[in-house]
N, C-alpha and C positions, 0 to 999 in steps of 0.2 A: 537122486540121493536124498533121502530122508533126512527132516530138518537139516538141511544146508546152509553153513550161516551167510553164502553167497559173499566170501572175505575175495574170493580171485574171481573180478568180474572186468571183461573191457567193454567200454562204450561203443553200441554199431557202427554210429551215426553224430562226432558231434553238432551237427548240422539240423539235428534232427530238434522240433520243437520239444515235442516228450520222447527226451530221450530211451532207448532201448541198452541194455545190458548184458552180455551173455557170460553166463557162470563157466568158465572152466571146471569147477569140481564137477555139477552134477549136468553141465551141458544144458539146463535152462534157459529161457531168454526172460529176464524181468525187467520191472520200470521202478522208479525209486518214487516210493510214497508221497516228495516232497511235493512231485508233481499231479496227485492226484486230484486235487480242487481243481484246478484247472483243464486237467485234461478232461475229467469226466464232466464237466460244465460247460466247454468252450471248443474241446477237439475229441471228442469220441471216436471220430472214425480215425484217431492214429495211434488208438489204444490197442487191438487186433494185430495189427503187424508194424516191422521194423524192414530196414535194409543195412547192409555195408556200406559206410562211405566208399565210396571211388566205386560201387557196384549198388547195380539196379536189382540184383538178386534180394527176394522179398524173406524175410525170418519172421515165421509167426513167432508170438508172443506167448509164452506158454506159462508162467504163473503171476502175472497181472503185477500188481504194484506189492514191493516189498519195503520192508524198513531196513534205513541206511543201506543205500545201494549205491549212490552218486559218491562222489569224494568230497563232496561240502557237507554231508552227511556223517559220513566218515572221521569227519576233523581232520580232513585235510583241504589241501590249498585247490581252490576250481581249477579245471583245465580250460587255456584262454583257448578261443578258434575262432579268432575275428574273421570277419567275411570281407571280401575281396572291395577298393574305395569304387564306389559308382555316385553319378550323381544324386545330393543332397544325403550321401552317406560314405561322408570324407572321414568325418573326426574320428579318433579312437574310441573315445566315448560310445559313439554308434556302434563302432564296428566291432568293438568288444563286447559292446553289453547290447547287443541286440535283441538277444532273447529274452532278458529281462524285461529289456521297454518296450517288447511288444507283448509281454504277460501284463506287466503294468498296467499300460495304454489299455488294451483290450477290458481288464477286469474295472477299471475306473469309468469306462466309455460306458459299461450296460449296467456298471452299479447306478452310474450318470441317468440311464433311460432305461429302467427297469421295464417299458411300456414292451420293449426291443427282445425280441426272440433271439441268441447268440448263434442258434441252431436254423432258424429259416435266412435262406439266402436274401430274401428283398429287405429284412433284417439288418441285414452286414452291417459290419462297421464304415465298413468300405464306400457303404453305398451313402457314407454322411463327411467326405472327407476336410472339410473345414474344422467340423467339430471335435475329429479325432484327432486333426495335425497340433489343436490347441491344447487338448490333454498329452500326448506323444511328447511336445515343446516342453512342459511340466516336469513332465516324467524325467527328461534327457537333461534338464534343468538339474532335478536333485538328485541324479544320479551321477551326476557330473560333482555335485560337494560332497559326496558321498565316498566317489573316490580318492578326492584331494586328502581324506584323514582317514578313510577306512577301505584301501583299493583293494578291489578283489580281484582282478585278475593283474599280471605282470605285465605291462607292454616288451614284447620280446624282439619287435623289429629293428633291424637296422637302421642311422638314421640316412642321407641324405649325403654326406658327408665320409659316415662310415666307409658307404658303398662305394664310394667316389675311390676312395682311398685303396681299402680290399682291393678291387678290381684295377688299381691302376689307372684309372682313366681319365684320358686328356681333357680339362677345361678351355674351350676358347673364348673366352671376355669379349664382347664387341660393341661398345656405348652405339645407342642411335636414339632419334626423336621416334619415341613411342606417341600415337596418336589414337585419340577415342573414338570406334568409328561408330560405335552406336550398335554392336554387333558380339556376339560371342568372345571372334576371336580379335587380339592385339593387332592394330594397325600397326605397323612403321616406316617411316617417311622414305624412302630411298629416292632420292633424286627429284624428279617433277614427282614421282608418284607416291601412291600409299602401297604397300604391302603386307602380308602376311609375314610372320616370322619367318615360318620353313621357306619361303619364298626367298625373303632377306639373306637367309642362310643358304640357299640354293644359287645365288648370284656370287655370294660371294667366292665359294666356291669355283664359281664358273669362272672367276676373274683372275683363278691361282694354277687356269687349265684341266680342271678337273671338269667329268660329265657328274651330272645329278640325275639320281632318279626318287621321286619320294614315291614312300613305299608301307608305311608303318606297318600290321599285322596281316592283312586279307591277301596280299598275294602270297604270304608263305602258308595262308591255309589254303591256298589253290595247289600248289607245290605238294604239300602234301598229300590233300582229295586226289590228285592224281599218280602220284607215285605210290602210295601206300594201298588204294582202295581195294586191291587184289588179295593182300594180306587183313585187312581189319572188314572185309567185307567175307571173306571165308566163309562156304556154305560147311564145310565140316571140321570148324569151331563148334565144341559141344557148350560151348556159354552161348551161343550164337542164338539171337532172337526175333522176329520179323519187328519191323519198326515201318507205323505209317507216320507222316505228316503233311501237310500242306505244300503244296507248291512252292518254292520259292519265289519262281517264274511268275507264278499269277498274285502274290503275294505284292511285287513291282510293280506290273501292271493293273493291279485290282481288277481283275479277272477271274476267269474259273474254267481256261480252254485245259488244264493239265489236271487237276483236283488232285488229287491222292498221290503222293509219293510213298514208293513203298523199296523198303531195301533190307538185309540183315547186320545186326550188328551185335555186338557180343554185351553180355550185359554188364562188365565190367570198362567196356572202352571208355577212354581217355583217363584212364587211372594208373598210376603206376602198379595196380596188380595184375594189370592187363598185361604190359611189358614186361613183368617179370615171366610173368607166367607163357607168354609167347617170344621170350630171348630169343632163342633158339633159330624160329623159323623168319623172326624181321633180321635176325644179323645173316642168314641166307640171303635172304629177299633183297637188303642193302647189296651184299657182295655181287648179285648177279645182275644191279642195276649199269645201263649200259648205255651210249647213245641218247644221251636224253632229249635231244631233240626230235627224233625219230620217236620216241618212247611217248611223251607232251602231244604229239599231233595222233597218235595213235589209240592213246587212252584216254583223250580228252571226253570223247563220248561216251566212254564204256565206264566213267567217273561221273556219269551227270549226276546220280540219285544221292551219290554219298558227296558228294560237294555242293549239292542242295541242304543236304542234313548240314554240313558247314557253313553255309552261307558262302560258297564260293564259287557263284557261278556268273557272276554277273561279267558279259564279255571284258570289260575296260580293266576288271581285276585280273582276268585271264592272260589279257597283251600284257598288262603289266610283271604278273608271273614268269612269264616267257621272259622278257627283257631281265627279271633279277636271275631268273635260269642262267643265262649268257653269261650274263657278267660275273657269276660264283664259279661255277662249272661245278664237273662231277665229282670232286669227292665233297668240297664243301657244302654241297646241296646233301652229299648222306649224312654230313653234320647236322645240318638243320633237322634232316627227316629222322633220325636217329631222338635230339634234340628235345623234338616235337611231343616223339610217340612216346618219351620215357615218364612223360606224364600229361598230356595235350590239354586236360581243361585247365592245367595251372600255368602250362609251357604256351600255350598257343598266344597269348597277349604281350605290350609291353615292347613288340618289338619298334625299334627307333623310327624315327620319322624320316632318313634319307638314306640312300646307299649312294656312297659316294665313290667314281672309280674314274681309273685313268685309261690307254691306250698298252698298259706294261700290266697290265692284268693284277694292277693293284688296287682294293677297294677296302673302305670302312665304311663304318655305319657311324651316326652321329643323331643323337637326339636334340630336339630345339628349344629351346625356354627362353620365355621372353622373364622378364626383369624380375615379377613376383613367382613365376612360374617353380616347382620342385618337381623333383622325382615320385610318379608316384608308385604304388607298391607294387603294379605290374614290371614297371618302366624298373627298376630296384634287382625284382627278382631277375627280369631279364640280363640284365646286365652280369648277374653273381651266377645265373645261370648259364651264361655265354664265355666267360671264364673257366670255368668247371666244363665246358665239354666239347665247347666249339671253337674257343680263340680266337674268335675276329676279331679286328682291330675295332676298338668302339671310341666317337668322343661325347664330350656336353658341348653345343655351339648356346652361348649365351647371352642375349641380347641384353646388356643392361641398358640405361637409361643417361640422356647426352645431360 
């Protein structure tokens, strides 16, 4: 469409560093000028193409950089898309203004060493990381007073408490002498010894007659790899695309007897537009699952390549899969798998630390926190997620301090 003023435009990717935009009126894909210093100095090669969030499907870019195309452009308010908390990128600050501090950081780092090619790899920033974490500190510094009087995006998460609340969910308080063991994780004292929290929490348990099993996320992506692999490995999915990687296998061992994993997988998987778009044939697939322990011994090999792709292959996560199999049984395992697939890279973490069950086929799950310890934003969503679709009984075991 000739002169398009590009007014109805959605964001591919907010994920993306220079972002992509596709016009509805004239079906364009543009980039918003604001970002063109940057891109064209520091990322040329992601000026050429875009993708859809939750899909790998690639959109070229068909009229380059246009004016006011973003909504910060526009006079209106940014769209927040904090990135999920990983280590050394807890705070909000980070996690909301990511993209900033790392345009900052990067443009301060080579204005810093003009000597420095942004474009040759031996170049990288990366490749000077004391230097950069000092300008990056800087940046996260004044963008941190920046928002206390001029915030730009909304913090929209729930807090801590919210969740707790929303969801119901039981607190169990339990003071003990926490001890410093010189280690990651919280010591605490139970009896002659020292323990682990979940450990702490797994006894105590033990001592009200219940079985413990700790469990957090990897054996329900085993669960999955192997229930689903038939349906999300589909050779006649028209999204469907060969995917190589690494071994997992020789990955543990630091080896190279397997090299290449090779499997199909759709280019939209683990996104909710995957699920929507294949409703149809998983709420089959669920209904006609049967027997699952017959099903687990069966498909466990015909599952190796795509629970590689998951990272779920390692035996001890296997047995442990099998044992949370037993203890759920068959339809609340199509909860989970259901669960999973309605959006797996946002749904797959987060889940609690113990599955706790009895001999009367009663089980909850319970997350562990020692005294400073919160919910964090996987741990958050699991919970409002498990609410919303699967209703297991959940609690918080909480170690405070004697």
């Amino acid at each position: 469409m000739k002169n398009c003023g590009h007014e109805n435009v959605t964001c591919l990717n907010q994920y993306d560093l220079i972002r992509k935009y596709h016009c509805k009126d004239c079906n364009e894909v543009v980039m918003c000028s604001c970002d063109k210093k940057h891109g064209e100095r520091f990322l040329p090669h992601q000026l050429k193409m875009g993708s859809w969030e939750g899909s790998k499907e690639q959109v070229p870019v068909t009229l380059g950089f246009q004016e006011n195309i973003c909504p910060v452009c526009r006079g209106l308010k940014a769209v927040a898309a904090p990135t999920a908390p990983m280590h050394g990128a807890t705070t909000k600050i980070v996690r909301y203004y990511w993209r900033e501090i790392f345009f900052e950081t990067t443009r301060r780092f080579y204005d810093a060493n003009p000597n420095l090619d942004p474009l040759d790899y031996n170049s990288s920033e990366f490749n000077f990381p004391e230097k950069r974490r000092e300008v990056e500190k800087q940046v996260i510094s004044e963008i941190k007073k920046q928002h206390e009087t001029n915030p730009k995006y909304e913090y929209s998460e729930k807090s801590q408490q919210e969740v707790i609340e929303t969801t119901n969910t039981e607190v169990i308080l339990v003071n003990a002498e926490h001890v410093n063991t010189g280690e990651k994780k919280v010591g605490i004292r139970n009896g002659d010894g020292i323990v682990t929290v979940e450990e702490y929490a797994a006894d105590y348990f033990n001592k009200q007659g219940f079985k413990v099993l700790e469990v957090e996320s990897v054996p329900f992506h085993v669960l999955f790899g192997i229930f689903m692999f038939l349906v999300i490995e589909d050779a006649d999915d028209s999204k469907g695309r060969i995917v190589q990687f690494g071994s997992r296998n020789d990955f543990d061992t630091n080896t190279c007897q397997e090299g290449m994993i090779t499997t199909i997988l759709p280019d939209d998987f683990g996104s909710n537009l995957y699920f929507e778009r294949q409703k149809e044939l998983i709420d089959w697939h669920l209904s006609e699952l049967d027997d699952l322990d017959w099903l687990f011994d069966y498909w466990l090999e015909c599952s190796s390549n795509f629970r590689q792709y998951l990272w779920a292959h390692r035996e001890k996560d296997i047995s442990k899969a099998k044992e949370v199999m037993n203890v759920l049984g068959l339809e609340n395992i199509k909860k989970v798998l259901n669960y999973m697939v309605m959006n797996y890279w946002k749904n797959f973490c987060g889940w609690p630390d113990l599955l706790v069950y009895d001999d009367n086929d009663d089980f909850f799950f319970v997350e562990v926190k020692s005294r400073n310890d919160k919910l964090s934003e996987d741990q958050k969503n699991w919970l409002m997620g498990n609410m919303q679709h699967m209703g297991f009984k959940a609690k918080i075991f909480k170690v405070g301090k004697l």
